[in-house]
OpenMM code with the backbone's topology and positions (N, CA, C; nanometers):
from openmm import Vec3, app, unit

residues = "UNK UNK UNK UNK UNK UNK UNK UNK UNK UNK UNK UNK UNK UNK UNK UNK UNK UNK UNK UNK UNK UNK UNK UNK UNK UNK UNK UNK UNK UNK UNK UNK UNK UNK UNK UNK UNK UNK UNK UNK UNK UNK UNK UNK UNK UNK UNK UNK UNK UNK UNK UNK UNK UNK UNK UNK UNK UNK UNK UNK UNK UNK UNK UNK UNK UNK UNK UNK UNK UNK UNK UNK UNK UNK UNK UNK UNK UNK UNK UNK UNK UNK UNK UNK UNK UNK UNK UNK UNK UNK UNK UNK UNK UNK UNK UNK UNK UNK UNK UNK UNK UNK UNK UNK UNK UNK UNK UNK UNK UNK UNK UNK UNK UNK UNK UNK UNK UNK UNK UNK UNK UNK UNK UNK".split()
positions = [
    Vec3(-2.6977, 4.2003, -0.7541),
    Vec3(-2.6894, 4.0967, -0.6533),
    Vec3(-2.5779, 3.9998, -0.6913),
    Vec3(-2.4972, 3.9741, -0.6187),
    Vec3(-2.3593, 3.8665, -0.6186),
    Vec3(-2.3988, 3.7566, -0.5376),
    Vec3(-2.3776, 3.6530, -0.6401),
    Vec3(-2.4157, 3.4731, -0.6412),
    Vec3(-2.3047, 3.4377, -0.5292),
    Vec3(-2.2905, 3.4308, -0.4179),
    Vec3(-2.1842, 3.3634, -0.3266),
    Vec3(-2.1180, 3.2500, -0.3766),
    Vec3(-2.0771, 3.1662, -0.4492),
    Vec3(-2.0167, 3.0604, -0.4528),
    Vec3(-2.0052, 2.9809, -0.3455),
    Vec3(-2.0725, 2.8073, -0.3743),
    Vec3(-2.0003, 2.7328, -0.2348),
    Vec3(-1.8352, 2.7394, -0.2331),
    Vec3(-1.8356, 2.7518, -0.0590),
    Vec3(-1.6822, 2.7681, -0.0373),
    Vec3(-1.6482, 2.6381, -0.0864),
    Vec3(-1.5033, 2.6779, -0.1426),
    Vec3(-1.4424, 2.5777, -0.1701),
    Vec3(-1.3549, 2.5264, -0.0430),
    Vec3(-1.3096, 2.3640, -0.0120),
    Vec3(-1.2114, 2.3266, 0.0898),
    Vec3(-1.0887, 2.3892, 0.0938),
    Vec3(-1.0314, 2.4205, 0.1868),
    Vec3(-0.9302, 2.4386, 0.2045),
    Vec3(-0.7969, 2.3424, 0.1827),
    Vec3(-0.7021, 2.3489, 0.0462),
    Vec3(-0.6270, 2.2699, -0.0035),
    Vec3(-0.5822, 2.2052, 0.1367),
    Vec3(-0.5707, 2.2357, 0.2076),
    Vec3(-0.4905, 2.1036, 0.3204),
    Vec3(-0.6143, 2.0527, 0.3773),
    Vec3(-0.7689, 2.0502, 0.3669),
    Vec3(-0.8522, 1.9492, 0.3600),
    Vec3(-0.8729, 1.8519, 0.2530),
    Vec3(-0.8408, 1.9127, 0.1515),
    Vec3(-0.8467, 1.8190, 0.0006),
    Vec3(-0.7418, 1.7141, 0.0365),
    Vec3(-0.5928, 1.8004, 0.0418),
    Vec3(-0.4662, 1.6784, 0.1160),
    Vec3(-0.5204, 1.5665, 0.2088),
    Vec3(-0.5825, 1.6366, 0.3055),
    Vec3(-0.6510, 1.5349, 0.4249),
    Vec3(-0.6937, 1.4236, 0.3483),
    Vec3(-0.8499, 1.4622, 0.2881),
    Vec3(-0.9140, 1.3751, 0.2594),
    Vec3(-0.8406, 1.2517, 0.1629),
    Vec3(-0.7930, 1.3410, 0.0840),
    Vec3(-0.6931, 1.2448, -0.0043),
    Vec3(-0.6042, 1.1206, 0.0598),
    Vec3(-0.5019, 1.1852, 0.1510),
    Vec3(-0.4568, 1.0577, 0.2642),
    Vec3(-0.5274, 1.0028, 0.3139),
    Vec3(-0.6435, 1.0126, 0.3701),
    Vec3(-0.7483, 0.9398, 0.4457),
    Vec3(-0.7850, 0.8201, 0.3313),
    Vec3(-0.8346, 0.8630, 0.2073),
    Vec3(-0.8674, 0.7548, 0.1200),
    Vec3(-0.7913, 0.7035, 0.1273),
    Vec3(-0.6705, 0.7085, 0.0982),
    Vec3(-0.5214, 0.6298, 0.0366),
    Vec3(-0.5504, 0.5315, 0.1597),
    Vec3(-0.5181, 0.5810, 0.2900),
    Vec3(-0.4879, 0.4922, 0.4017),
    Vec3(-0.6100, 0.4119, 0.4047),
    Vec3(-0.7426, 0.4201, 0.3735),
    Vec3(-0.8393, 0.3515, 0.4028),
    Vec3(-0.8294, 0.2151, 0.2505),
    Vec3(-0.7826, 0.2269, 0.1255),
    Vec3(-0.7457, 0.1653, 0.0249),
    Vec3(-0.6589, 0.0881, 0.0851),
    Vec3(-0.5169, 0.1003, 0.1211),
    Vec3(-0.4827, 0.0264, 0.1701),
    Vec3(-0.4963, -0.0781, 0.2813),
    Vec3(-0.6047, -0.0014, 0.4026),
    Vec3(-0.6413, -0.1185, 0.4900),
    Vec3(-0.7288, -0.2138, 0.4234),
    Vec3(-0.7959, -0.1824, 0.3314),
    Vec3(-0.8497, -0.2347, 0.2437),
    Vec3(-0.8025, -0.3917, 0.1785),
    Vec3(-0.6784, -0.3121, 0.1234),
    Vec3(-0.6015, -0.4511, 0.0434),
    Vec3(-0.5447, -0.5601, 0.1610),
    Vec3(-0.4535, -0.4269, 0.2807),
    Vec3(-0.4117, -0.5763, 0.3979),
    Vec3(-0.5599, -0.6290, 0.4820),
    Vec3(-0.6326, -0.6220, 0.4958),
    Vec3(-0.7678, -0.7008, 0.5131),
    Vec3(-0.7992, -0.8269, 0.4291),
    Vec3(-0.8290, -0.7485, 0.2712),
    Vec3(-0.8420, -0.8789, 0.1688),
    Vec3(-0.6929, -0.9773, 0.1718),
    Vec3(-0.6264, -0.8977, 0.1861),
    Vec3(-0.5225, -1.0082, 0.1938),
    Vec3(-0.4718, -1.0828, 0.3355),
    Vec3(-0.5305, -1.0889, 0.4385),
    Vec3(-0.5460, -1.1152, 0.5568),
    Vec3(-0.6256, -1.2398, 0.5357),
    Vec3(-0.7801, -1.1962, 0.5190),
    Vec3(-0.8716, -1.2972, 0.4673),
    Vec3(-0.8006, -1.4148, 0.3747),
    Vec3(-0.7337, -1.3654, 0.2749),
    Vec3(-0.7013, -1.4871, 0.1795),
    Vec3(-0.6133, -1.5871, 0.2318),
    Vec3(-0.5471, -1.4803, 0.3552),
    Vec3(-0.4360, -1.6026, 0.4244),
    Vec3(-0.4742, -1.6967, 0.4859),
    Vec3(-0.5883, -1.6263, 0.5863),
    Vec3(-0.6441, -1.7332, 0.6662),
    Vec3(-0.7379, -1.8188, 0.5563),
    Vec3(-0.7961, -1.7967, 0.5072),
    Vec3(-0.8668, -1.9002, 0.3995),
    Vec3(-0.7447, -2.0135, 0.3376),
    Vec3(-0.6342, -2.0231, 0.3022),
    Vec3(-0.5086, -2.1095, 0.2805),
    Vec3(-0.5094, -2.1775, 0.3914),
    Vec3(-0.4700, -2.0783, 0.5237),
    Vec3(-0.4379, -2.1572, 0.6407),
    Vec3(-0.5306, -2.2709, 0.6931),
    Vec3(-0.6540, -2.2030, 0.6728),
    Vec3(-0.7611, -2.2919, 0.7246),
    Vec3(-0.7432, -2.4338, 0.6061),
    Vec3(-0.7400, -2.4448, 0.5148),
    Vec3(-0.7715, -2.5388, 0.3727),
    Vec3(-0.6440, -2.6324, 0.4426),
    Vec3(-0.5253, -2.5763, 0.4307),
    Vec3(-0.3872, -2.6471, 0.4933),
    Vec3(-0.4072, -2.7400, 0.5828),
    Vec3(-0.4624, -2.6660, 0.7296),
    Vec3(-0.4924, -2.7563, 0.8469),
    Vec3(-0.5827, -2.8701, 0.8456),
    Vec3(-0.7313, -2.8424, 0.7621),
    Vec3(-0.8175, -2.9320, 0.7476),
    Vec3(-0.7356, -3.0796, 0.6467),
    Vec3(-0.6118, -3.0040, 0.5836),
    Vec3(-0.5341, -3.1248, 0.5132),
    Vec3(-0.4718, -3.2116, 0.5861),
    Vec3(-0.4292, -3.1700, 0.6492),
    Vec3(-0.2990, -3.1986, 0.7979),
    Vec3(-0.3930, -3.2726, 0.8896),
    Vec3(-0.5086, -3.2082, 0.8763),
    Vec3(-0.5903, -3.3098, 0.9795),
    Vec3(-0.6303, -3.4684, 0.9241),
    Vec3(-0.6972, -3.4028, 0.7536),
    Vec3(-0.6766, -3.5613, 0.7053),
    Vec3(-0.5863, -3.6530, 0.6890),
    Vec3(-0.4300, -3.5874, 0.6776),
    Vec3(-0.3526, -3.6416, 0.6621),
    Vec3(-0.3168, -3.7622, 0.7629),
    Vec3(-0.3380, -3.6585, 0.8570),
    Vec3(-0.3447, -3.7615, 1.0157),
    Vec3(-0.4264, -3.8590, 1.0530),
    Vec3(-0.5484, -3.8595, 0.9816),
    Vec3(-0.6487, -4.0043, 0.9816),
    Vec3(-0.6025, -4.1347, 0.9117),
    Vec3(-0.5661, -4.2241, 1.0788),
    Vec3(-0.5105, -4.3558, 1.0254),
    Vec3(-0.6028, -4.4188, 0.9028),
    Vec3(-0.7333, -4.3874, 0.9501),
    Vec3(-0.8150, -4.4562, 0.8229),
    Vec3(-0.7969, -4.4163, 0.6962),
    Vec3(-0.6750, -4.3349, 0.6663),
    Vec3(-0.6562, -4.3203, 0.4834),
    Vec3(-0.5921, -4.4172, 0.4641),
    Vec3(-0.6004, -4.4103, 0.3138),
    Vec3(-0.5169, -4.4950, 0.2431),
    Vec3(-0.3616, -4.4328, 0.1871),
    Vec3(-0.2868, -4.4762, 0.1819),
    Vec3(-0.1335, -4.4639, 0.1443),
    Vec3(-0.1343, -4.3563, 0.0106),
    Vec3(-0.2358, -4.4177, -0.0965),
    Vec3(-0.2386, -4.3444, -0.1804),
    Vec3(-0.2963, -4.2011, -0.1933),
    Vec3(-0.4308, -4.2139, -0.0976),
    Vec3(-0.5050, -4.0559, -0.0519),
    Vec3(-0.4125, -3.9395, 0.0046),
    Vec3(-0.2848, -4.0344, 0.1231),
    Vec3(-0.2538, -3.9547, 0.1640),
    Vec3(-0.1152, -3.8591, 0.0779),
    Vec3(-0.1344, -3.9813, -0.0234),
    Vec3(0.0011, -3.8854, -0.0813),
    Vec3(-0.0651, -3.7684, -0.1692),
    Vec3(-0.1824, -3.8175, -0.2111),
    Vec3(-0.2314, -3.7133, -0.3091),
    Vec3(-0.2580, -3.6175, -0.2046),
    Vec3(-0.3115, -3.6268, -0.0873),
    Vec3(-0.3372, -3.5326, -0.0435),
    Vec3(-0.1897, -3.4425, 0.0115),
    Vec3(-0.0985, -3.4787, 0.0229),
    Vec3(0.0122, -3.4288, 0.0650),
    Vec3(0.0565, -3.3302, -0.0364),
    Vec3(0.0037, -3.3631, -0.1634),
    Vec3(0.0391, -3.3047, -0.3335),
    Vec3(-0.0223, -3.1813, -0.3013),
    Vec3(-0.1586, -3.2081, -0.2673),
    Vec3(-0.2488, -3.0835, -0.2330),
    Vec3(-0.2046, -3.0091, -0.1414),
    Vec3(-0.1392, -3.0222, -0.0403),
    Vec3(-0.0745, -2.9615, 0.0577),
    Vec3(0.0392, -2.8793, -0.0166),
    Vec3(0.1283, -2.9212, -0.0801),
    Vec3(0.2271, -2.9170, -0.1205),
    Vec3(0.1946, -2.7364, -0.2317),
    Vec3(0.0686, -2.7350, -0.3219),
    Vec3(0.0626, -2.7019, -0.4378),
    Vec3(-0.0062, -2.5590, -0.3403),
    Vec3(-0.1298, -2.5594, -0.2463),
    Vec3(-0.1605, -2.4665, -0.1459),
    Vec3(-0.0837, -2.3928, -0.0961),
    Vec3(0.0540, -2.4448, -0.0067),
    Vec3(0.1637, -2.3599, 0.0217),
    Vec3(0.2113, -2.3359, -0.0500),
    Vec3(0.2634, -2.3411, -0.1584),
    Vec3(0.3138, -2.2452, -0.2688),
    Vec3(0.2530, -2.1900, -0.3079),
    Vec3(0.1496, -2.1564, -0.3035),
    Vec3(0.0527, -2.0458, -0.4064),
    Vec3(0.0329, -1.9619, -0.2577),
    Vec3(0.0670, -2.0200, -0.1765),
    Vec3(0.0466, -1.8818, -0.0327),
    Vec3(0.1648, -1.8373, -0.0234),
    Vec3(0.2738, -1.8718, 0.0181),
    Vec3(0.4307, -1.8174, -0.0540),
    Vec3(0.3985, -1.7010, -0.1379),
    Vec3(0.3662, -1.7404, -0.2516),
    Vec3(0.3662, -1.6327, -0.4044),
    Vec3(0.2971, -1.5293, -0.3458),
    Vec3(0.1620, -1.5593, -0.2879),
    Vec3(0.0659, -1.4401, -0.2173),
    Vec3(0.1125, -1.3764, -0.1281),
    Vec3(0.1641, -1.4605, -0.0098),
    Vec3(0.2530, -1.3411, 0.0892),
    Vec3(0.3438, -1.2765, 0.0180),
    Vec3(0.4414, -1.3314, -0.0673),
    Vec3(0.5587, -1.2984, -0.1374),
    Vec3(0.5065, -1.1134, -0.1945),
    Vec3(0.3968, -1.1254, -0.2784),
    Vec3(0.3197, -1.0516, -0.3188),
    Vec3(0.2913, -0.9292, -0.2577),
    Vec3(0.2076, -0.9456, -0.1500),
    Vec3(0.1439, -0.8961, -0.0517),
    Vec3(0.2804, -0.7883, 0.0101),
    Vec3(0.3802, -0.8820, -0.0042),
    Vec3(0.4741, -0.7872, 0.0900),
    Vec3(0.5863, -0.6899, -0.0209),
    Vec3(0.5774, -0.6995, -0.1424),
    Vec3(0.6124, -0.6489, -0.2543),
    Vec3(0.5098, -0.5154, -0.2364),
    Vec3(0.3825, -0.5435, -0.2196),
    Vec3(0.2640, -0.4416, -0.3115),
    Vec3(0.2911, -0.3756, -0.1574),
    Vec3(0.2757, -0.4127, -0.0447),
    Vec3(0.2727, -0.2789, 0.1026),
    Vec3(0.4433, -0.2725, 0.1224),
    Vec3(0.5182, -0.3040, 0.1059),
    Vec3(0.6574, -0.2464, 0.0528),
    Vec3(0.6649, -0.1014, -0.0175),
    Vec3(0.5972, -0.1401, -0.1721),
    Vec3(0.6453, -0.0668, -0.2696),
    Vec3(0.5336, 0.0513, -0.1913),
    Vec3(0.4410, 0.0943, -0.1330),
    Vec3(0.3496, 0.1114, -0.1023),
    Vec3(0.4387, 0.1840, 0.0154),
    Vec3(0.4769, 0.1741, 0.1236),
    Vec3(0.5902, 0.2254, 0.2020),
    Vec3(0.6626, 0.2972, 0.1152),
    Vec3(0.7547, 0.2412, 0.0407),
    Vec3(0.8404, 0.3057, -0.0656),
    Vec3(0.8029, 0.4386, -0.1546),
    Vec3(0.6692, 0.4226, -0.1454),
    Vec3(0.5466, 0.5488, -0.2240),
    Vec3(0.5491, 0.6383, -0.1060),
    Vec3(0.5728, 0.5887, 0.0058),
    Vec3(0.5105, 0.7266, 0.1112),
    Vec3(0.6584, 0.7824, 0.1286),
    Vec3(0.7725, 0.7268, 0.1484),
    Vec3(0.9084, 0.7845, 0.1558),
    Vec3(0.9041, 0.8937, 0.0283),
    Vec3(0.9348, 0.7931, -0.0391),
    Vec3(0.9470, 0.8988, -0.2140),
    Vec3(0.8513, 1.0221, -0.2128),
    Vec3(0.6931, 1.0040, -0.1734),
    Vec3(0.6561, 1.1510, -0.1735),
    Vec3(0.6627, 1.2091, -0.0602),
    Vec3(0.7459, 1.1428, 0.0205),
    Vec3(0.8043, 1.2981, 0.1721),
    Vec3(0.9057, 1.3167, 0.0759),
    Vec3(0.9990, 1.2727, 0.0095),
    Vec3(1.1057, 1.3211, -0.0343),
    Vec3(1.0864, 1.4381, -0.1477),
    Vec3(0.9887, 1.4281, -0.2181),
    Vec3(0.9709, 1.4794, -0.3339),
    Vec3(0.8969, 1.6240, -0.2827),
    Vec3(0.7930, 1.6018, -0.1893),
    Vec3(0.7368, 1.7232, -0.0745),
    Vec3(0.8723, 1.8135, -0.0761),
    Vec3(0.9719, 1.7108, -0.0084),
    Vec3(1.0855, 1.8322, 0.1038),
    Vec3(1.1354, 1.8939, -0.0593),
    Vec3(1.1569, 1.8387, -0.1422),
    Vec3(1.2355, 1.9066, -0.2351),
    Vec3(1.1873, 1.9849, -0.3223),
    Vec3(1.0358, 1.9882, -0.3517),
    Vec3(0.9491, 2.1072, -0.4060),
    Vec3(0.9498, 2.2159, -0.3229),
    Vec3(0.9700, 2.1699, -0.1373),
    Vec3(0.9837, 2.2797, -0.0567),
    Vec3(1.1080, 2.3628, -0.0620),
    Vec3(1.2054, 2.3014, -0.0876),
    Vec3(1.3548, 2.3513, -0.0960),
    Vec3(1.3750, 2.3877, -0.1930),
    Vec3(1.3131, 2.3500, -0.3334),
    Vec3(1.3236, 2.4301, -0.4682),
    Vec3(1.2547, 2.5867, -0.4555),
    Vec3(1.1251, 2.6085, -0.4113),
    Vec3(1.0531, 2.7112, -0.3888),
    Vec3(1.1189, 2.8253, -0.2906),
    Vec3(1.2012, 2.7716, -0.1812),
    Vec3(1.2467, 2.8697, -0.0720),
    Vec3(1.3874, 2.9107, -0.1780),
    Vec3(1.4496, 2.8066, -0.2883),
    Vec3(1.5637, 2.8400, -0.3654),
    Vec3(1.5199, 2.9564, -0.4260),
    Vec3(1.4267, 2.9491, -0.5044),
    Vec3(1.3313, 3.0471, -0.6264),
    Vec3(1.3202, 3.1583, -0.5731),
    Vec3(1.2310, 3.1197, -0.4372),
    Vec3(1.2304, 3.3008, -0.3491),
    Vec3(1.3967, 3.3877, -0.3429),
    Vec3(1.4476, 3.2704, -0.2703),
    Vec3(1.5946, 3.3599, -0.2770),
    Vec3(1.6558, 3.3944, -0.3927),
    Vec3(1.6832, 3.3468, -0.4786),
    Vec3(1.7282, 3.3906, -0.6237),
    Vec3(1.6056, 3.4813, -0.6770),
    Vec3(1.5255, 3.4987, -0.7192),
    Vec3(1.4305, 3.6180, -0.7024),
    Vec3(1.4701, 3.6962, -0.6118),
    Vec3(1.4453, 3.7149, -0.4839),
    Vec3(1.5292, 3.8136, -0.4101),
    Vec3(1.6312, 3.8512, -0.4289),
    Vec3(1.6855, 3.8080, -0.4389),
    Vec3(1.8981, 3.8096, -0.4890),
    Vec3(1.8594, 3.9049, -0.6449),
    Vec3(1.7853, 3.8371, -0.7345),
    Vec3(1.8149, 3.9254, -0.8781),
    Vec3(1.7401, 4.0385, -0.8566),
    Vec3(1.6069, 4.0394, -0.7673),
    Vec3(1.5898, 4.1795, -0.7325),
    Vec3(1.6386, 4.2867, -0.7139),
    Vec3(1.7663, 4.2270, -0.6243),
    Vec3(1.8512, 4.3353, -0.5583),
    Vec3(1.9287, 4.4000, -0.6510),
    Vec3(1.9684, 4.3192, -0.7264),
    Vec3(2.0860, 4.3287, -0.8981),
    Vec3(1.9938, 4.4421, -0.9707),
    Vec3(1.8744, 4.4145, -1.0027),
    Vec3(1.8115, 4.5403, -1.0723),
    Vec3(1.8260, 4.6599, -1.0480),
    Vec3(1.8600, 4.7345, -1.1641),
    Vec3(1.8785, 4.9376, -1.1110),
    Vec3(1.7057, 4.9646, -1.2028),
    Vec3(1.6169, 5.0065, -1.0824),
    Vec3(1.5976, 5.1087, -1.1009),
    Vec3(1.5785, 5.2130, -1.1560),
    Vec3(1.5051, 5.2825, -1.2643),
    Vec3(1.5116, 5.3670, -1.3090),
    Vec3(1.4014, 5.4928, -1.3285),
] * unit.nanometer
topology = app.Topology()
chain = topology.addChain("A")
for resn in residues:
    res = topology.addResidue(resn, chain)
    for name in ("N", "CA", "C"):
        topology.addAtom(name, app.Element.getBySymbol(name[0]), res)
């Protein structure tokens, strides 16, 4: 009696699934990093709003302007970031179409030079 083995996937379902994760990782990160923006944005405005209450004092409002000041730069660095990491991340999907086409074009090389030295062989 012969044990059937579970079928294994078919390598261009493994590929699938594999891109599917990747792409779902990444919506992943631009989400969390979506969230973090609007969490800045929101902190910013509620500043801007105090800022705008005649009832502060001269001194609140400068500190609070400091706070304003120190928020947008640390969202800068984060977008700055953000667009580095889904950049390089773009840059990852070019590079492996490129690296694809050229394992493809090395292999169709190999067949032909194999074919070609085939032909060179005598026979005997």
């Amino acid at each position: 009696m012969t044990i059937n083995p579970s079928p294994q996937p078919a390598p261009h379902l493994e590929q699938h699934d594999a891109r599917v994760e990747l792409l779902e990782r990444i919506v992943d990160s631009a989400l969390i990093a979506g969230h973090r923006h609007v969490e800045q944005f929101a902190r910013l405005a509620a500043l801007a709003r105090a800022i705008a209450n005649e009832h502060i004092s001269s001194e609140d409002r400068t500190t609070l302007i400091g706070v304003v000041e120190n928020i947008a730069r640390h969202a800068e660095l984060d977008a700055t970031l953000d667009v580095e990491f889904f950049g390089g991340v773009r840059a990852g999907q070019v590079i492996g179409r490129l690296v694809r086409m050229a394992g493809r074009r090395g292999a169709v090389q190999d067949t032909c030079a194999g074919a070609a030295s085939d032909a060179n062989v005598t026979k005997h």
